[in-house]
N, C-alpha and C positions, 0 to 999 in steps of 0.2 A: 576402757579409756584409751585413747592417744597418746603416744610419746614421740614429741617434734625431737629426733637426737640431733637437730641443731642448736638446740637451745638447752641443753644437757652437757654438764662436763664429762670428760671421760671415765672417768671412775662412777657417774651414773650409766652410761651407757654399757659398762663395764658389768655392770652388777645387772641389768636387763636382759644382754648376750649373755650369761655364761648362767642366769637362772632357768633363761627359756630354751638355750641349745642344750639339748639334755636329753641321754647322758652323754659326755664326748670321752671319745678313746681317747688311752694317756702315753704319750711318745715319751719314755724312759730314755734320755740321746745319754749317749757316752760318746766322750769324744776328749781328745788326746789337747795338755794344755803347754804354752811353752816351755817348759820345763821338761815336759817328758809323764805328767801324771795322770790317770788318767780319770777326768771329772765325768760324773752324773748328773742331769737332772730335768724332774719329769715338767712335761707342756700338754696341757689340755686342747687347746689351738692348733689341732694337728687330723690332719687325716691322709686316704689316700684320696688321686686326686686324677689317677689314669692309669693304663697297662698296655700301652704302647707308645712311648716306651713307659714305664713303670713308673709311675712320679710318689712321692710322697712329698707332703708342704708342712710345715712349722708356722706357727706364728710366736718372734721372738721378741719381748718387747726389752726395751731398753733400762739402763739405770739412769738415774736423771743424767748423768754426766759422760757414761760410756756405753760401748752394746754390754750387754752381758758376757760371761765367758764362753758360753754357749755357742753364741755366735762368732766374736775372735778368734774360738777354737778351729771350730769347723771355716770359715776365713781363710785361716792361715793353713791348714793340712790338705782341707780340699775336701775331705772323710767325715766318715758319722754313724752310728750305729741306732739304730730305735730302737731298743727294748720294749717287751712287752710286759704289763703285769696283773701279777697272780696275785690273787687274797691271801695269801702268805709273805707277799714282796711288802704290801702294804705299808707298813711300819717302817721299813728301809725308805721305800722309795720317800714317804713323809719326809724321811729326814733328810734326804740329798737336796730338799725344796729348800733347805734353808741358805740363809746368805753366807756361805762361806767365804775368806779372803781366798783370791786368784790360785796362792799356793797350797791351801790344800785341798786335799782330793777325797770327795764324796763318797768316793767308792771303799775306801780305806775307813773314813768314820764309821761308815754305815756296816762295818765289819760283811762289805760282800766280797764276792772271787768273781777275777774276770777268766774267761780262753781268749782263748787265740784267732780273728775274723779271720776269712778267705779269702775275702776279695778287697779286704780293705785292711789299714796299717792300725784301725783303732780296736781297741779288744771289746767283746760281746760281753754281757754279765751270766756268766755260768750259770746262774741259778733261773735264770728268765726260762718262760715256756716255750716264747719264739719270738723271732725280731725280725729286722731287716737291715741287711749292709750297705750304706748309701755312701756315693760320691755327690759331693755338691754339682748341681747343674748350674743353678741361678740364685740369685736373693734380689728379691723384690721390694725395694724400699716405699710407700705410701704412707706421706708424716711420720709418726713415732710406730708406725707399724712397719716391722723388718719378718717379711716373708721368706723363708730359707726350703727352697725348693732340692728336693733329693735324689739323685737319679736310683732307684734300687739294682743294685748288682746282684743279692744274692738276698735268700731267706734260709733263715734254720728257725728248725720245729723239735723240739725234742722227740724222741722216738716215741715213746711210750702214747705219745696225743697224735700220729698219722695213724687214721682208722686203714686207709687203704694207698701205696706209697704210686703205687704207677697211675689211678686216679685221681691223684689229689685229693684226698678225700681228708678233713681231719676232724677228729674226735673234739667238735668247737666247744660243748658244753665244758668239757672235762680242762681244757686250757685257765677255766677259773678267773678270767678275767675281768678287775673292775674297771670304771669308768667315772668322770665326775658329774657330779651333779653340781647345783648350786651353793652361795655361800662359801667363804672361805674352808670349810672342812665335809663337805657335799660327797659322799661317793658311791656308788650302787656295785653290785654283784650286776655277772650275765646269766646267773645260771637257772632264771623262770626263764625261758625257752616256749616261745609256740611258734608253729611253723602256717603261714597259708598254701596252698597251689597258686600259681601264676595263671592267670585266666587270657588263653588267645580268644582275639577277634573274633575267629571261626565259632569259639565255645559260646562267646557272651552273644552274639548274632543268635546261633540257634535257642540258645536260651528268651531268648527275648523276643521271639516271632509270636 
C-alpha cells in the first residue's frame, strides 16, 4: 500500500516513522535545569549525523504549549550529555520518559548517580556504558519538529568495554545496548551480531568477469 503523508495527521505519520525506522539508537540527554537539577530523558529521534567535526542531532518535539525541558535546558546552558543504554538501564531509563513537573529531577526518581563531565558543566549518568559530551551547535526548527543539533567534545566508554584503547577498538557486543522498535513500548537487544566484509570495486569486478 501507499501512504500520501499529506493526507495523514501527525500522529499517523508518527506511528508509520517510528514502526518502520527500526531499531533507532536511544539518546539518554541529561542536561542541567534552571534550578541547578539535573534532568534525564530518553529520545529515539537521534543519531549521529558526521565526524568532522562530530555532530550528533535530536529530534525534540514539543508540548502542546512549550518546548520540553529538554530543549530549554540545553537552550539556556549551551550543554548536553547523551547517555547510552544498557539492558540493565532499561527500567530507569522507562521511567525518566515520564512527564514529570519542570522541578523535579529524573535522575533522582529513578534512583541513578551521576559523575562529573569533562568537557561539559552537565553531569554524565555513572552507571551508562558510554555517551557523549555535547555543546549545542544549532537547533533547527521545521514546524513542530525542533532539531537540537550537538557538537561532541568528548566520549567516555567504561573501561571494562575498550577491547583495544590506542585502536579504538570496543568490545560493541558486550556494551549491551537496546534500541526501539515500534509501538509505544517496542525495544530490541543488540546483541545477535553478524558481521559481512565490505566488497571493493576491484573484488566485485574480478568476481564478475
Amino acid at each position: 500500500m501507499d501512504f500520501d503523508f499529506a493526507q495523514l495527521h501527525p500522529q499517523e505519520r508518527y506511528k508509520l516513522l517510528t514502526g518502520l525506522i527500526v531499531p533507532r539508537p536511544i539518546a539518554w540527554v541529561t542536561s542541567l535545569g534552571a534550578g541547578g537539577q539535573v534532568n534525564a530523558a530518553p529520545f529515539s529521534f537521534f543519531n549521529a549525523m558526521g565526524s568532522d567535526p562530530a555532530l550528533l542531532v535530536i529530534g525534540v518535539g514539543n508540548h502542546p504549549e512549550r518546548p520540553k525541558d529538554t530543549a530549554a535546558n540545553i537552550k539556556r546552558s549551551g550543554a548536553f550529555v547523551v547517555n547510552l543504554v544498557s539492558e540493565p538501564l532499561a527500567e530507569a531509563m522507562n521511567l525518566t520518559a515520564t512527564e514529570f513537573p519542570e522541578e523535579i529531577s529524573e535522575v533522582e526518581v529513578a534512583g541513578l548517580q551521576t559523575a562529573p563531565s569533562v568537557h561539559v558543566p552537565v553531569p554524565r549518568l555513572a552507571q551508562a556504558p558510554a555517551g557523549f559530551e555535547c555543546r549545542l551547535h544549532s537547533v533547527l526548527e521545521v514546524g513542530r519538529n525542533r532539531l537540537v543539533i550537538g557538537e561532541v567534545l568528548g566520549a567516555f566508554v567504561q573501561e571494562h568495554l575498550l577491547a583495544d584503547v590506542k585502536k579504538l577498538h570496543l568490545k560493541t557486543a558486550e556494551l549491551g545496548l537496546i534500541g526501539r522498535m515500534g509501538g509505544r513500548g517496542g525495544y530490541v537487544r543488540t546483541t545477535d551480531l553478524f558481521e559481512m566484509p565490505r566488497i571493493s570495486y576491484e573484488a566485485w569486478k574480478e568476481k564478475n568477469r
